[in-house]
C-alpha positions as CSV (number, residue, x, y, z in Angstrom):
1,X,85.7,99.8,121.9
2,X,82.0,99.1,122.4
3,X,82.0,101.1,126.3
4,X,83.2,103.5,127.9
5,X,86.3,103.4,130.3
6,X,84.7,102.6,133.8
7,X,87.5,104.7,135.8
8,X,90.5,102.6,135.2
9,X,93.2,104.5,134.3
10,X,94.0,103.7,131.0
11,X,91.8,101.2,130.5
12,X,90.3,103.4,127.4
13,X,93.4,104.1,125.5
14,X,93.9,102.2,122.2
15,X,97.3,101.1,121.6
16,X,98.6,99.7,118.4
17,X,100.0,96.4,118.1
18,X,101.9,96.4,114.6
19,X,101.0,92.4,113.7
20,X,101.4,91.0,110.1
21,X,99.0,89.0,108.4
22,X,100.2,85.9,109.2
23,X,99.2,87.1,113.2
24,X,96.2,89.0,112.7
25,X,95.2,85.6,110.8
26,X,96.2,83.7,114.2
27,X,94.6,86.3,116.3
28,X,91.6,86.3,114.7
29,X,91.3,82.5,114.7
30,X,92.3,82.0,118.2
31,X,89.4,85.1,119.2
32,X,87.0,82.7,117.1
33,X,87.8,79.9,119.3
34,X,87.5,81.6,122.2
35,X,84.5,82.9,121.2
36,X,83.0,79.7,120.6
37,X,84.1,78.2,124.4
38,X,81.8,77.6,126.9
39,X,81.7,79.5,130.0
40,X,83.3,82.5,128.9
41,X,81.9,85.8,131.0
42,X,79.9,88.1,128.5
43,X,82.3,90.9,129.1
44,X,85.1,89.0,127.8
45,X,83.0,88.3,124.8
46,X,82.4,91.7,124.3
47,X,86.1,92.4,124.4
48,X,86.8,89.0,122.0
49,X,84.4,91.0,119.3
50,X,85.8,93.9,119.7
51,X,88.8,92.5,118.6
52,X,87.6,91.3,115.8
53,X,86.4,94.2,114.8
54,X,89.3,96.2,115.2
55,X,91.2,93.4,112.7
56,X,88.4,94.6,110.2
57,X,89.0,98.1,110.6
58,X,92.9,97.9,110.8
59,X,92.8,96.6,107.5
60,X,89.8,99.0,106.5
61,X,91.8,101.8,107.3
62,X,95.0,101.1,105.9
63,X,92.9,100.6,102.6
64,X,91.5,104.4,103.0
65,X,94.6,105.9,104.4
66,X,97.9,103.9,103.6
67,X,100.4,106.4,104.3
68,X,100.8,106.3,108.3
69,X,101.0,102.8,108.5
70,X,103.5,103.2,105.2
71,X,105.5,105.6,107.1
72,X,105.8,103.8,110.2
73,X,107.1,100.4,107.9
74,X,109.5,102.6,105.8
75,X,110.8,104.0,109.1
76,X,111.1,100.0,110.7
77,X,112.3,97.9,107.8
78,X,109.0,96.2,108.7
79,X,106.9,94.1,105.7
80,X,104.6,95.8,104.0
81,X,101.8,93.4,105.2
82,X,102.2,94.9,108.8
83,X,99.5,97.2,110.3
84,X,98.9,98.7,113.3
85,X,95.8,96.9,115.4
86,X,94.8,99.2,118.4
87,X,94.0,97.8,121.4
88,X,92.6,98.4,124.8
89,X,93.9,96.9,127.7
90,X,90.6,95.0,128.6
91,X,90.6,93.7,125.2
92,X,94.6,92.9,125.3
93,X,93.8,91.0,128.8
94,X,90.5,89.3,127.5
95,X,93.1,87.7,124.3
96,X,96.1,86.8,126.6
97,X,93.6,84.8,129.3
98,X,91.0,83.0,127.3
99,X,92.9,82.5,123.7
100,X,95.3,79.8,123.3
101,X,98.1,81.6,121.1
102,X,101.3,81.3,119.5
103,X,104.3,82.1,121.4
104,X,105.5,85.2,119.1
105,X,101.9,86.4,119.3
106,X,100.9,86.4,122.8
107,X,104.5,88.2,123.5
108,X,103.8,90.8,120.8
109,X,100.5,91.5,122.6
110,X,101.8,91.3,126.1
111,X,104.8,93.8,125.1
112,X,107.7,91.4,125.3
113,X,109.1,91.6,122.2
């Protein structure tokens, strides 16, 4: 996250969305998009970026330290290409209003699946 919390509860806890590449490649073009819209308020650009980033460093850190994420997709059954991408709930909310997503996406990010 690029700020601090500003008093909303919650609103500065990461919370992992476990994506596989096949959605961290959809979220990361549909941020891009976004990104590139006009009119888009320069918080919500802040929180785009930041989501990016996190994309980066999801993958970064499963490259430095495998076994969590290997734990948790042992534990699942899940694929091995799945990694956990934490997530604020500004930066959930910036995604789910200004990105135009896949179904399966925006219901993994929302929580409805």
């Amino acid at each position: 996250m690029s700020a601090a919390p500003a008093g909303g509860t919650g609103s500065g806890v990461l919370v992992p969305h476990w994506l596989g590449a096949a959605h961290r490649v959809e979220l990361a073009a549909a941020v891009r998009a976004a990104l590139g819209a006009p009119g888009v308020h320069p918080v919500a650009l802040i929180h785009l970026e930041d989501v990016l980033t996190e994309l980066h460093v999801a993958a970064a850190r499963d490259a430095v330290w495998p076994a969590p994420a290997a734990r948790v997709r042992l534990a699942t059954g899940w694929d091995a290409d799945v990694l956990p991408v934490r997530l604020s709930l500004p930066e959930v909310t910036a995604v789910l209003a200004l990105c135009a997503l896949p179904g399966e996406l925006r219901a993994r990010l929302s929580g409805d699946s």
